[in-house]
DRENFIRO-442125 format. One record per residue: residue number from 0; x, z, y of N, C-alpha, C in turn. Coordinates in steps of 0.02 Angstrom, whole numbers, plus 50000, padded with zeros to 5 digits. Atoms other than C-alpha are relative to their C-alpha. Layout:
N
(NUM,(X,Z,Y),(X,Z,Y),(X,Z,Y));
...
//
This chain:
82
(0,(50043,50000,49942),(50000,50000,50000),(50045,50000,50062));
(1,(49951,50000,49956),(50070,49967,50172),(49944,49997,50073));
(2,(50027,49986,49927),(50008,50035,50360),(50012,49956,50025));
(3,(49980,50052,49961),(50035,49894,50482),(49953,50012,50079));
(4,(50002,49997,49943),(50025,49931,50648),(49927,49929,50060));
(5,(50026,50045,49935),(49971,49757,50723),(49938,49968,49946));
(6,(50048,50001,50028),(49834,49735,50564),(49944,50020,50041));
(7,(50051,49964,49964),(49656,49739,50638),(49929,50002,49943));
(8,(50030,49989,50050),(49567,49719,50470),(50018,50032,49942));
(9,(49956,49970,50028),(49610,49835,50324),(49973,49938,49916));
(10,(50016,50056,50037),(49622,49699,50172),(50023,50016,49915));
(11,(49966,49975,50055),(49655,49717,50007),(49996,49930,49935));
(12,(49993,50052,50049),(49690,49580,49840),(49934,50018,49962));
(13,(50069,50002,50062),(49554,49554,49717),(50036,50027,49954));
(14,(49969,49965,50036),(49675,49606,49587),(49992,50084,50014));
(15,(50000,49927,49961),(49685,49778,49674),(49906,50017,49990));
(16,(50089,49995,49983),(49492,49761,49686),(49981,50015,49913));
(17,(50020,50011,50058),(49477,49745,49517),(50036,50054,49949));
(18,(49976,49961,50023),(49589,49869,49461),(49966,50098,50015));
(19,(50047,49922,49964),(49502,50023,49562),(49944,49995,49952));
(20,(50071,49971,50045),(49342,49974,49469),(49971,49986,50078));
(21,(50030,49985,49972),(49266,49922,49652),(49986,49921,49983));
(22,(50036,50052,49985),(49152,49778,49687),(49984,49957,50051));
(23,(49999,50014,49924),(49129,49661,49822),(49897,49990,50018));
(24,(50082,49961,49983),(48962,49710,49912),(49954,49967,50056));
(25,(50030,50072,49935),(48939,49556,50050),(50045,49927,50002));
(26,(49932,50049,49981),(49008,49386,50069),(50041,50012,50066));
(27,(49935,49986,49947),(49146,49378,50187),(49970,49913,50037));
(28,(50026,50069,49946),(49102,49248,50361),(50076,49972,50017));
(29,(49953,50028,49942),(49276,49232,50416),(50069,49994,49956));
(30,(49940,50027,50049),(49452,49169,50365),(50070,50070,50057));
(31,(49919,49960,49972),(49643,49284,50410),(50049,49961,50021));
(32,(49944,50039,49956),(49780,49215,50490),(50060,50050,49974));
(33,(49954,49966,50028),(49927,49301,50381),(50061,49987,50044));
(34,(49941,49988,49990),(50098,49336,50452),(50043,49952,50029));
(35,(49969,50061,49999),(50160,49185,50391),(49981,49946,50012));
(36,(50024,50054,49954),(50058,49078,50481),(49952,49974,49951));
(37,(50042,50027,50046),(49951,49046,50316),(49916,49999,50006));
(38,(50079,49978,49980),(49759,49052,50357),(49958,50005,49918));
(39,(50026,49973,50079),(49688,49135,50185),(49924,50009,50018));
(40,(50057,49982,50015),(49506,49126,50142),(49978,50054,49965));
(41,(50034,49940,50023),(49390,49298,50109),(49991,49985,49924));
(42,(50051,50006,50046),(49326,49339,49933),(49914,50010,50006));
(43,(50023,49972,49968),(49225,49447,50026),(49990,50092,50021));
(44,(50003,49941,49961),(49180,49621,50099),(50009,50057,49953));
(45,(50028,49957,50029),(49183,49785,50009),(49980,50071,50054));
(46,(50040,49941,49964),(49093,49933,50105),(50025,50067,49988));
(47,(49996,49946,50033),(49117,50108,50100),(50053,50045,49956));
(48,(49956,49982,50043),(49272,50147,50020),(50055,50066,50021));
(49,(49983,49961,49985),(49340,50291,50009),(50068,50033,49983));
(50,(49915,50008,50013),(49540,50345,50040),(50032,50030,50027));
(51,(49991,49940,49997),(49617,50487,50035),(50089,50007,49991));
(52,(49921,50012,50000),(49820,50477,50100),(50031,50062,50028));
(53,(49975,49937,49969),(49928,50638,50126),(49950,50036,50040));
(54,(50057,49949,49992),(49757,50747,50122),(49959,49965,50074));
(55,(50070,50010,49927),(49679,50639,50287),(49960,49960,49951));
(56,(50055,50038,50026),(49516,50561,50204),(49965,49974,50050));
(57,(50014,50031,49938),(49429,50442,50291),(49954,49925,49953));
(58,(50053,50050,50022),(49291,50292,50254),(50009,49951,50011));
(59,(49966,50058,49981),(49354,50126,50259),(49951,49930,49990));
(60,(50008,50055,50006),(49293,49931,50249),(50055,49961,49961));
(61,(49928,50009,50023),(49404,49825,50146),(49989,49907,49998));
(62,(50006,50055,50016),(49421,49622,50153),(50043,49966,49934));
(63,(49963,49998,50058),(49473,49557,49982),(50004,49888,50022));
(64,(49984,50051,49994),(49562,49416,49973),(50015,49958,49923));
(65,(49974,50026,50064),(49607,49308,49823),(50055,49997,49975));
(66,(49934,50013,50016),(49783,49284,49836),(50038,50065,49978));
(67,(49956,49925,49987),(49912,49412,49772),(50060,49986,50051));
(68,(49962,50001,49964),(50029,49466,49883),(50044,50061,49975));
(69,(49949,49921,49999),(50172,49601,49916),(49976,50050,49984));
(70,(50036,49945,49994),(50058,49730,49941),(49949,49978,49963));
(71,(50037,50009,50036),(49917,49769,49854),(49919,50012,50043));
(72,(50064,49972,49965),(49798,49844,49996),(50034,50000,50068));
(73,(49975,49973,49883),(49844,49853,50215),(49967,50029,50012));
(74,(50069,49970,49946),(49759,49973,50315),(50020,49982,50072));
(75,(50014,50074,49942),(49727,49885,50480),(50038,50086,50052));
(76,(50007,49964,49958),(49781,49996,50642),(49962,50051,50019));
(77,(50060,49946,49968),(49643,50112,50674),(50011,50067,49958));
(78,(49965,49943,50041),(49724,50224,50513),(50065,50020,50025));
(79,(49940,49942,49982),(49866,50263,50602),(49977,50076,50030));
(80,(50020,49933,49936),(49772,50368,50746),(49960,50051,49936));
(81,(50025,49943,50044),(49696,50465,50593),(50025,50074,49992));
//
């Protein structure tokens, strides 16, 4: 898993998705613009998820993507100020 500062969606692989045991719970409207300049299409949304890092807990959104990557999950900016 990896924090990223300038992330503004928190995203995670379908692999990863699929390994938790979670489900995806809406389609996804919109496409990412990765790093590397790659523009990756949604699988779609999962809701509600809940994630619990050095005792702060906290309720998250998660966009799943298809591709694997480095990471397995980002949390977008808004988990830092947690």
């Amino acid at each position: 898993m990896l924090v990223d500062g300038g992330v503004k969606v928190n995203v995670m692989t379908i692999l990863a998705m699929r390994y938790v045991g979670l489900k995806i719970d809406k389609p996804a409207s919109i496409t990412l613009k990765m790093a590397n300049k790659r523009v990756v299409r949604l699988e779609g949304v999962i809701n509600s998820v809940s994630i619990t890092i050095v005792r702060i807990s906290t309720i998250v959104e998660f966009h799943v993507v298809l591709e694997d990557g480095a990471y397995p999950m980002i949390l977008c900016r808004p988990w830092l100020t947690k």
